[in-house]
C-alpha positions as CSV (number, residue, x, y, z in Angstrom):
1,X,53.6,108.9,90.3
2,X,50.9,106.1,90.0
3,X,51.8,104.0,93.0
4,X,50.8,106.2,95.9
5,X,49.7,104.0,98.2
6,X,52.8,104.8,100.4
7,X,51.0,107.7,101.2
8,X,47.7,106.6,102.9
9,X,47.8,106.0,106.6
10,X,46.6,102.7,108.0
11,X,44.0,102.6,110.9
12,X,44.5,99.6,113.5
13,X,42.1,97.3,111.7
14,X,45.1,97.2,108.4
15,X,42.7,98.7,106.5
16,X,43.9,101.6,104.0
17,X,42.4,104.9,105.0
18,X,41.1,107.4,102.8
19,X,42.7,110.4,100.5
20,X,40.7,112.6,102.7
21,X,43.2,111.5,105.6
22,X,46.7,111.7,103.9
23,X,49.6,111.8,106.3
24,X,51.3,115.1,107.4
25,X,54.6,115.5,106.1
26,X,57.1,117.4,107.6
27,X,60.3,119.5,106.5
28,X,63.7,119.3,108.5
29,X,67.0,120.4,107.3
30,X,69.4,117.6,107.2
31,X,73.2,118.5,108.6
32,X,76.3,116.0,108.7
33,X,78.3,116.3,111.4
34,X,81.1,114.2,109.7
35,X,81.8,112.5,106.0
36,X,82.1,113.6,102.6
37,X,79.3,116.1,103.0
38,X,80.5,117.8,106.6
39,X,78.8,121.1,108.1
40,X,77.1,121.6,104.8
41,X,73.3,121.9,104.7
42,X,71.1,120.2,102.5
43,X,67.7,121.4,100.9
44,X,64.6,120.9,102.7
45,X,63.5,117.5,102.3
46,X,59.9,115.6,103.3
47,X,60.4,113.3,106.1
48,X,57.4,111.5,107.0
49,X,56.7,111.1,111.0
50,X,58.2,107.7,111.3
51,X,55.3,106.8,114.1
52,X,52.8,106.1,111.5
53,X,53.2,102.9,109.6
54,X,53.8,102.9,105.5
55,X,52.0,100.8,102.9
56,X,54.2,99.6,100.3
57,X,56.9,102.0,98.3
58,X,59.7,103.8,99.3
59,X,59.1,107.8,100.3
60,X,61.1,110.0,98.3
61,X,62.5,111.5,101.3
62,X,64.0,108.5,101.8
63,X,65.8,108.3,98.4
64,X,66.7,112.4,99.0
65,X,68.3,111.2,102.1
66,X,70.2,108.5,100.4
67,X,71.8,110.1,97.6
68,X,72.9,113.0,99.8
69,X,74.5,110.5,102.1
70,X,75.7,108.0,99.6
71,X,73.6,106.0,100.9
72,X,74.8,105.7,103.9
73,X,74.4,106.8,107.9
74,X,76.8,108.8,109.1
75,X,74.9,108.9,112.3
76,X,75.4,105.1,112.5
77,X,79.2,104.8,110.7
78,X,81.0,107.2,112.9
79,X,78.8,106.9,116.2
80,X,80.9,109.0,119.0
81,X,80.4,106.0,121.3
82,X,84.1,104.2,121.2
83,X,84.3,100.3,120.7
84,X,86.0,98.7,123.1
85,X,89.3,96.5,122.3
86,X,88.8,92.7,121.8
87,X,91.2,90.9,123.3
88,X,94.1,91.2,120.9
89,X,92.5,93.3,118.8
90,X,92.1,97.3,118.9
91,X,88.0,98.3,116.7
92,X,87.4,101.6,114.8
93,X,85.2,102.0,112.3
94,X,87.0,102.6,108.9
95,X,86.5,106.1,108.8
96,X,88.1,107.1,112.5
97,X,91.3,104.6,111.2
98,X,91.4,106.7,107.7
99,X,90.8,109.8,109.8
100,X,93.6,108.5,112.5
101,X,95.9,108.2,109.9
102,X,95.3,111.6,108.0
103,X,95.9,112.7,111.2
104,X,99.5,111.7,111.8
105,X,102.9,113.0,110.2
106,X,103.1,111.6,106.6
107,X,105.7,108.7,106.5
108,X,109.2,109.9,104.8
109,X,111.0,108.1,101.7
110,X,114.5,106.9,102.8
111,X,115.3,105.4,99.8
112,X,112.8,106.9,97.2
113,X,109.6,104.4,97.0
114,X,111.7,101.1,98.0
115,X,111.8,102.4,101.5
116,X,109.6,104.2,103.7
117,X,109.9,105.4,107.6
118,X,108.4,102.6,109.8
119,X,108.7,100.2,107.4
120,X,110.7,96.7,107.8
121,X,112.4,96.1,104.2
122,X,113.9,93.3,102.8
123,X,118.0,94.2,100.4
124,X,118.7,90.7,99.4
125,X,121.1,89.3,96.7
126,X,123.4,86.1,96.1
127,X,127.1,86.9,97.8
128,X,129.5,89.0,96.4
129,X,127.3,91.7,94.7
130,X,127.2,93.8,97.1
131,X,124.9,94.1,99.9
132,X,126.6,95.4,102.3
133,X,128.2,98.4,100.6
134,X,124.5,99.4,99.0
135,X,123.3,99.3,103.1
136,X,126.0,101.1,104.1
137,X,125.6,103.8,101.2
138,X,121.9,103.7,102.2
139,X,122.5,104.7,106.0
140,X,125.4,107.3,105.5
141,X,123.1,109.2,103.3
142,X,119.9,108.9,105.8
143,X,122.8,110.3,108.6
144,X,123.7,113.0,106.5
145,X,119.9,113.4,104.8
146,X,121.3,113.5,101.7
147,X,119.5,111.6,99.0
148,X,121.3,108.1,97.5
149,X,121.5,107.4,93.7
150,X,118.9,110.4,92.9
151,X,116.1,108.5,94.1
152,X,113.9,111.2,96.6
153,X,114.7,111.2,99.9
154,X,112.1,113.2,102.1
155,X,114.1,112.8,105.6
156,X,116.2,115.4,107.9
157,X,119.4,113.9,108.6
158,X,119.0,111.3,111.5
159,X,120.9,109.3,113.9
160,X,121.1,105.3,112.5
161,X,122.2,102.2,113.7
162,X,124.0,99.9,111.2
163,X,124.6,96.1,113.1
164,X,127.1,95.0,111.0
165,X,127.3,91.1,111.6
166,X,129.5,90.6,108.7
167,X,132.6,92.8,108.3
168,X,135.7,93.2,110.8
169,X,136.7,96.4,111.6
170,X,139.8,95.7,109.3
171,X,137.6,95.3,106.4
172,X,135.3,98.0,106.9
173,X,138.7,100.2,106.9
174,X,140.3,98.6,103.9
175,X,136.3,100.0,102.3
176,X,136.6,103.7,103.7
177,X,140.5,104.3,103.2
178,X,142.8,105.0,100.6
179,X,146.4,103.6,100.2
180,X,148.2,106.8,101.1
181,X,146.0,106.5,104.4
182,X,143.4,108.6,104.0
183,X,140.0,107.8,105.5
184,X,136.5,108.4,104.9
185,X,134.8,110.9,107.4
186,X,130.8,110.0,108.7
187,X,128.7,111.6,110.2
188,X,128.3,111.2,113.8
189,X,124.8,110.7,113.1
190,X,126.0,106.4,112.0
191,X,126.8,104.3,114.5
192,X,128.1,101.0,113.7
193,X,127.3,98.2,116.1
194,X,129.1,94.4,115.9
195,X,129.2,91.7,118.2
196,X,131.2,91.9,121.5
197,X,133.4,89.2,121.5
198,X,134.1,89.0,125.0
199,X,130.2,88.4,125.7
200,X,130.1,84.9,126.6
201,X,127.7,84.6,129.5
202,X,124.5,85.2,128.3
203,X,121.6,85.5,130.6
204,X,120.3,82.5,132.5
205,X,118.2,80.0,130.1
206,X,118.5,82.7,127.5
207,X,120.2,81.3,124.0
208,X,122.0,83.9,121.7
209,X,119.7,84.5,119.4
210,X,117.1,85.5,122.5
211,X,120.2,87.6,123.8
212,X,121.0,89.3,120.2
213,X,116.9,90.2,120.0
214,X,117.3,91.8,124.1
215,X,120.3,93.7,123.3
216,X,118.9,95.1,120.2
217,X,116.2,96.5,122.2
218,X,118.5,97.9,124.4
219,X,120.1,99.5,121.7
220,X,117.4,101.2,119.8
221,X,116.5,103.0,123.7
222,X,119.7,103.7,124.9
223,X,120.8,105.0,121.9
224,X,117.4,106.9,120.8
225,X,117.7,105.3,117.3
226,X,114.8,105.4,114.6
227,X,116.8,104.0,111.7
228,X,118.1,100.5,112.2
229,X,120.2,98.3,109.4
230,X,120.7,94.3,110.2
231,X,123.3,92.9,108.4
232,X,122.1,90.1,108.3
233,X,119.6,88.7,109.3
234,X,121.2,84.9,109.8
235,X,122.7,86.0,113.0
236,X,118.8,86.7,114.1
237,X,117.7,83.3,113.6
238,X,120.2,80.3,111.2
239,X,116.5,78.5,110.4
240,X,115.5,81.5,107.9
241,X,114.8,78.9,105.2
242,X,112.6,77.2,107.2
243,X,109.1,79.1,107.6
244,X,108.4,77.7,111.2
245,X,111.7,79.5,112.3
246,X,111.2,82.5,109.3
247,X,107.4,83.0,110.6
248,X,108.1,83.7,114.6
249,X,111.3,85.5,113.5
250,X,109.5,88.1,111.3
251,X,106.7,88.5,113.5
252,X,109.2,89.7,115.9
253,X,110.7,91.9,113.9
254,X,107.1,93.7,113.5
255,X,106.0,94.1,116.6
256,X,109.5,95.2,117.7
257,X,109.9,97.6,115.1
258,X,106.2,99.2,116.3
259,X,107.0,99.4,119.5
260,X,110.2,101.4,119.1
261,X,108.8,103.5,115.7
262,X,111.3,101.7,114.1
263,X,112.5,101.7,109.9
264,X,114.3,98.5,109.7
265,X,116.3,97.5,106.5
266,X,117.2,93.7,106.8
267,X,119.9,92.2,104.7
268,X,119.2,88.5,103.6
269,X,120.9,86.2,100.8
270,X,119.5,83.9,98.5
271,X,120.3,80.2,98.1
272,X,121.7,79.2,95.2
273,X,120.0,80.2,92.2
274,X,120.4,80.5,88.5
275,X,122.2,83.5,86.9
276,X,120.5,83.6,83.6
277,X,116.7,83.9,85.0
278,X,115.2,87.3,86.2
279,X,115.4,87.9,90.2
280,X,111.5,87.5,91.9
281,X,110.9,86.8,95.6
282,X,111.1,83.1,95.4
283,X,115.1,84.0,95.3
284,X,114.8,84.8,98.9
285,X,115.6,82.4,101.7
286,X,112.4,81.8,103.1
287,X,110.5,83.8,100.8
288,X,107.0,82.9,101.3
289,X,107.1,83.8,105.2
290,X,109.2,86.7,105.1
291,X,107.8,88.6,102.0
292,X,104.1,87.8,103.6
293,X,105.1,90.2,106.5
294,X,108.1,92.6,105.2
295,X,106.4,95.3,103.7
296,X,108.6,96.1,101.3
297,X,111.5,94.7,99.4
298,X,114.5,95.4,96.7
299,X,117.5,92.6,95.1
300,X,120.5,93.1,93.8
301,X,121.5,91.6,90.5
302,X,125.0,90.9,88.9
303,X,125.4,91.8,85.2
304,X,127.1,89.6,82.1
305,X,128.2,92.9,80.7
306,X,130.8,94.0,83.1
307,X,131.7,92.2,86.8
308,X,131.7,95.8,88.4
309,X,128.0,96.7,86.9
310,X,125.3,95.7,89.5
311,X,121.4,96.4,88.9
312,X,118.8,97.1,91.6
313,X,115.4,95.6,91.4
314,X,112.1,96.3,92.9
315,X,110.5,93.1,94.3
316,X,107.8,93.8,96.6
317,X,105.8,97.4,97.1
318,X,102.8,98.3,99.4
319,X,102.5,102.3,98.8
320,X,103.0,103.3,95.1
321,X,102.9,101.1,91.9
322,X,105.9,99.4,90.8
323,X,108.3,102.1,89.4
324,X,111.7,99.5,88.8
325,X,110.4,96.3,87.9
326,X,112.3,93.8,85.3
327,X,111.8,96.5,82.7
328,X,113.3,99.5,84.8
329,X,116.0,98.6,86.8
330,X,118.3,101.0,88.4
331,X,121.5,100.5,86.5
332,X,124.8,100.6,88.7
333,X,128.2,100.7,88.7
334,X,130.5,99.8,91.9
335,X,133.0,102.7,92.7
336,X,135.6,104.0,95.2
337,X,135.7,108.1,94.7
338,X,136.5,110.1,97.8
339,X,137.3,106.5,99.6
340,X,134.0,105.3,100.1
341,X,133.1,102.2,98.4
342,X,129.1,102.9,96.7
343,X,127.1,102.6,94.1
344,X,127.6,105.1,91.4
345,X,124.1,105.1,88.8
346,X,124.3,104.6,85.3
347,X,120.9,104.9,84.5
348,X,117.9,102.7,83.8
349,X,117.4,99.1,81.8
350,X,115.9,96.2,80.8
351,X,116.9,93.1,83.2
352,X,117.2,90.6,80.5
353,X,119.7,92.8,79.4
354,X,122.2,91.9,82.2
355,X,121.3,88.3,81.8
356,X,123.6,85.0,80.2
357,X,123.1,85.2,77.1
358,X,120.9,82.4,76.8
359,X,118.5,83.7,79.1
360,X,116.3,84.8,76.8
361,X,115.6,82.4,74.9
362,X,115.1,79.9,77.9
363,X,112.3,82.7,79.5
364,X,110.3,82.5,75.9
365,X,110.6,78.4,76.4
366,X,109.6,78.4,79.7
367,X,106.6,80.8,79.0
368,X,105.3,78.7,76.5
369,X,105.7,75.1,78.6
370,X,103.9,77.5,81.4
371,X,101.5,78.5,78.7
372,X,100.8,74.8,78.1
373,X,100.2,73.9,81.7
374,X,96.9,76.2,81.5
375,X,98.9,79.2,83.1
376,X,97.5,82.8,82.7
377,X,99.6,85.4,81.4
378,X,99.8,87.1,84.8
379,X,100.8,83.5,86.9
380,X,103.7,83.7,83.9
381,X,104.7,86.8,84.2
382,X,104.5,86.6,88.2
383,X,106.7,83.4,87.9
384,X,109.1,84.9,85.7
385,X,109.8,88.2,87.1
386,X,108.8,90.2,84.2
387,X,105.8,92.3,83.1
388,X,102.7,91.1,81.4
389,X,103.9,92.9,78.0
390,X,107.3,90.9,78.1
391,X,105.0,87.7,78.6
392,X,102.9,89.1,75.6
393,X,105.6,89.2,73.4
394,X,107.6,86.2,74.3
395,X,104.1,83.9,73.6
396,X,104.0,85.8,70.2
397,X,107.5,84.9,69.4
């Protein structure tokens, strides 16, 4: 090494001293408490008594150091000293949140990868496809801990609240009956919960959506429920299309669902839209404020091909990468065996597949005008609802 001025010591004057004086090194044994490298011993290294001052260079103890750290303190990351909360805000460093978290139970799938335990997920769909039997398929096999349509289901059976807001106890018999009278048996493990009627005096200065949120709370901790289904999510709050009533709404729905360890599945509809373009999130009511803070979220799709063929579509995923996008959706087809009205799986396709005819033709035009605007492929293909391949092609075409 030809620059070795590092290792001279300097007397108080600044001035260099000699060779003859060269500064005593000395040996140490470096042990990690914590990290990558944890209660493993590294070689002897040279640390120099930090004391004396250093000319210019770096020691080679302190590149030793460095690469056995990563190059960085451990002593300094994960300090045992605690940081105190903020004000609203709770402060680990990002290792004691990653160790936190390996800490804790691993979250369960309910529905394979669309839906995880203590997660609020977003079914929605345009009326008539289907909603509510899907949810209700969804929930009897999360009572019973059997899986639904194949997809993995990691959960022992557990007790669920379904708040039906939609159907009248007539209907919901005329779906889980046959017409010799025969019924459909649940488990105890569902509960269904509607609206009482009689309830007409809410509390003072309380309107009934504030009243509906209150007595959902109640429910969840009288009834020791970890699974909740809102259908739908209207009767929470009629301004869903409007993000200043969508925003408060889903924030809400997060802090109450971490409170209580909730899984929340929340049913929504879509406006109007049109039948021959691929579902994407801007097909929910309010989609910009509620997909910013749902953290996960699946559509239902009607098909050309046959009235009773539906097709279930991933739309928004935080934990794996997208397994049922436009060019894997779970193929369905709707079906009363045993007298319960589900969702019987047909296999896998291609979206466009279950599209108006037209529909493709008018995606390739609309890629191209978007093409022409000075769009990238992956705004297109985000726009679209389809994969960056499909986008690929239809530009080629």
């Amino acid at each position: 090494m030809k620059n070795k001025k590092w290792q001279y010591p300097i007397d108080n004057g600044g001035n260099k001293g000699s060779k003859k004086t060269p500064i005593e090194p000395k040996h140490a044994t470096i042990k990690l408490d914590d990290g990558p490298f944890a209660n493993k011993e590294a070689d002897p290294v040279i640390i120099h008594d930090s004391t004396k001052q250093m000319g210019e260079g770096a020691p080679e103890a302190t590149a030793a150091t460095s690469a056995l750290t990563g190059g960085c303190d451990f002593s300094l990351i994960d300090s045992p000293k605690e940081n105190p909360n903020s004000g609203l805000f709770t402060v680990k460093s990002a290792n004691q949140v990653i160790m936190d978290a390996k800490n804790r139970p691993p979250r369960r799938r309910l529905f394979g990868q669309l839906w995880y335990e203590d997660e609020i997920v977003i079914l929605f769909s345009d009326t008539n496809l289907g909603k509510t039997i899907l949810a209700y398929q969804i929930a009897n096999g999360i009572s019973c801990g059997s899986s639904i349509l194949g997809l993995a289901m990691d959960s022992p059976a557990q007790k669920v609240a379904y708040c039906d807001f939609e159907l009248s106890e007539m209907q919901f018999l005329k779906r889980y009956s046959g017409d010799d009278g025969s019924i459909h048996h649940f488990s105890p493990n569902l509960l269904r919960v509607e609206i009482n009627p009689d309830v007409v005096d809410f509390p003072s200065g309380c309107s009934f959506e504030d009243y509906l949120k209150m007595s959902l709370e109640r429910l969840v901790v009288d009834h020791e429920v970890r699974i909740l289904v809102i259908d739908n999510i209207t009767y929470l709050s009629n301004e869903t299309e409007k993000a200043g009533f969508a925003l408060p709404l889903m924030k809400w729905l997060k802090d109450f669902g971490r409170k209580n360890k909730l899984s929340i599945l929340v049913l929504a509809h879509t406006p109007k839209r049109d039948p021959s373009s691929p579902i994407t999130k801007n097909d929910l009511a309010g989609s910009r404020m509620m997909m910013n803070f749902c953290d996960g979220s699946f559509a239902i799709g009607g098909s050309t091909k046959d009235s009773q063929i539906r097709y279930i579509k991933e739309i928004k995923q935080r934990n794996e990468p997208f397994r049922y996008d436009s060019d894997n959706v779970i193929v369905c087809e709707v079906e009363k065996p045993n007298n319960f009205l589900q969702f019987h799986l047909v296999g896998f396709g291609c979206e466009r597949d279950h599209l108006t005819e037209n529909a493709k033709d008018a995606l390739i035009q609309r890629a191209k005008e978007l093409k022409a605007q000075g769009k990238t492929q992956r705004e297109i293909a985000a726009q679209l609802g389809v994969s960056l391949g499909t986008v690929n092609n239809y530009l080629k075409s």
